[in-house]
C-alpha positions as CSV (number, residue, x, y, z in Angstrom):
1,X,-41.2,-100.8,-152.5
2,X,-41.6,-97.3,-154.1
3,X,-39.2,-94.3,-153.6
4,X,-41.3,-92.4,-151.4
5,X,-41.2,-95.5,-148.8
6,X,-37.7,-95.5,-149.3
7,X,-37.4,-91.7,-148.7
8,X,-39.7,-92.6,-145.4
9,X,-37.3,-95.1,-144.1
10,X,-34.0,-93.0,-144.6
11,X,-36.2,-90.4,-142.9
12,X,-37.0,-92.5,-139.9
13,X,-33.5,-93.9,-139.4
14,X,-31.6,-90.7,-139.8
15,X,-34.0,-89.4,-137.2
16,X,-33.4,-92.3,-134.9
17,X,-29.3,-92.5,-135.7
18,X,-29.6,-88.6,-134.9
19,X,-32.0,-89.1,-131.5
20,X,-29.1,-92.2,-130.2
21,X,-26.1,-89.9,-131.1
22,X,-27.2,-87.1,-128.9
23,X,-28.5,-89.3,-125.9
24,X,-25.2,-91.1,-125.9
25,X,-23.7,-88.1,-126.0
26,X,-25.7,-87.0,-123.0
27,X,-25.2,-89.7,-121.2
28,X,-21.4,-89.3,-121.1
29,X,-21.3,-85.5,-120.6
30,X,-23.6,-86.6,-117.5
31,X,-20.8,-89.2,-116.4
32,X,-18.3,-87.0,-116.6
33,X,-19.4,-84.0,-114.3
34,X,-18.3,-85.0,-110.4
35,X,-21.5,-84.5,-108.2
36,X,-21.2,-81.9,-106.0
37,X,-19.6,-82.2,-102.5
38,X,-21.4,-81.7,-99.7
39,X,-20.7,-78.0,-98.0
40,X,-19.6,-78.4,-94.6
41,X,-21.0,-74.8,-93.4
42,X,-24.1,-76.5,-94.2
43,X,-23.5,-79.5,-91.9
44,X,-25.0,-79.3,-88.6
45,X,-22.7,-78.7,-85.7
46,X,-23.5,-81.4,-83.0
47,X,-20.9,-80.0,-80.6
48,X,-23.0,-76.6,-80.2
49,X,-25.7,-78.3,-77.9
50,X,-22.9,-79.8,-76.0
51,X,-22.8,-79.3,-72.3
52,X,-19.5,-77.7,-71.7
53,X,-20.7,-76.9,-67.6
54,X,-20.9,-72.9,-68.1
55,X,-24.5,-73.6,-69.0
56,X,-26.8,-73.3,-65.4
57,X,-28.2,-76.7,-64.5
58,X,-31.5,-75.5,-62.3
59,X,-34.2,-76.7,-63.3
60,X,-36.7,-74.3,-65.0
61,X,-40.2,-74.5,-66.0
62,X,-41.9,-72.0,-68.1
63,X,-41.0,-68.7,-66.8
64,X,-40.7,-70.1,-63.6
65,X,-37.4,-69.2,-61.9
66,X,-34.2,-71.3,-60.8
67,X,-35.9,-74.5,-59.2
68,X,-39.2,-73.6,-59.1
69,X,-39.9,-69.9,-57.9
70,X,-42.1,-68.0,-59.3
71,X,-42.2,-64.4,-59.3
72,X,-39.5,-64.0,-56.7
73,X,-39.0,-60.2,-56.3
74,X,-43.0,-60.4,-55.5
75,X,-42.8,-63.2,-53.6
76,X,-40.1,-61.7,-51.1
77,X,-41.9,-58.4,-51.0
78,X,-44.9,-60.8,-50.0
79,X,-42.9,-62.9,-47.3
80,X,-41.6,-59.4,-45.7
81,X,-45.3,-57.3,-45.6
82,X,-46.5,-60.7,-44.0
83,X,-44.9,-60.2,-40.1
């Protein structure tokens, strides 16, 4: 072997010795830091849709009134022009 294939192989392992230093470092910096906790104003709040009864239960469909009515200022002014 001549001197410059030395000089290439000192080269190539200082480079390598250098590259496995630093990713072991890395590595443990990375194992050190704690993930992050999950926020809990960012969790959803089930109890929100909760039925507590001050909510009205008739049924509605559209922008039909309570239980069905439709319209029911119209329809009454209807009911009353209609002797």
């Amino acid at each position: 072997m001549t001197w410059q294939e030395n000089v290439t192989w000192l080269g190539i392992g200082l480079v390598a010795a250098a590259y496995v230093t630093t990713r072991h470092a890395t590595l443990k910096a990375s194992e050190k830091q704690l993930p992050k906790a999950p926020s809990a104003q960012d969790e959803v709040q089930p109890t929100r849709w909760r039925h507590d009864g001050t909510q009205p239960v008739d049924f509605r469909d559209g922008n039909r009134g309570p239980n069905g009515q439709a319209f029911r200022t119209e329809r009454e002014i209807v009911d009353v022009l209609a002797f």
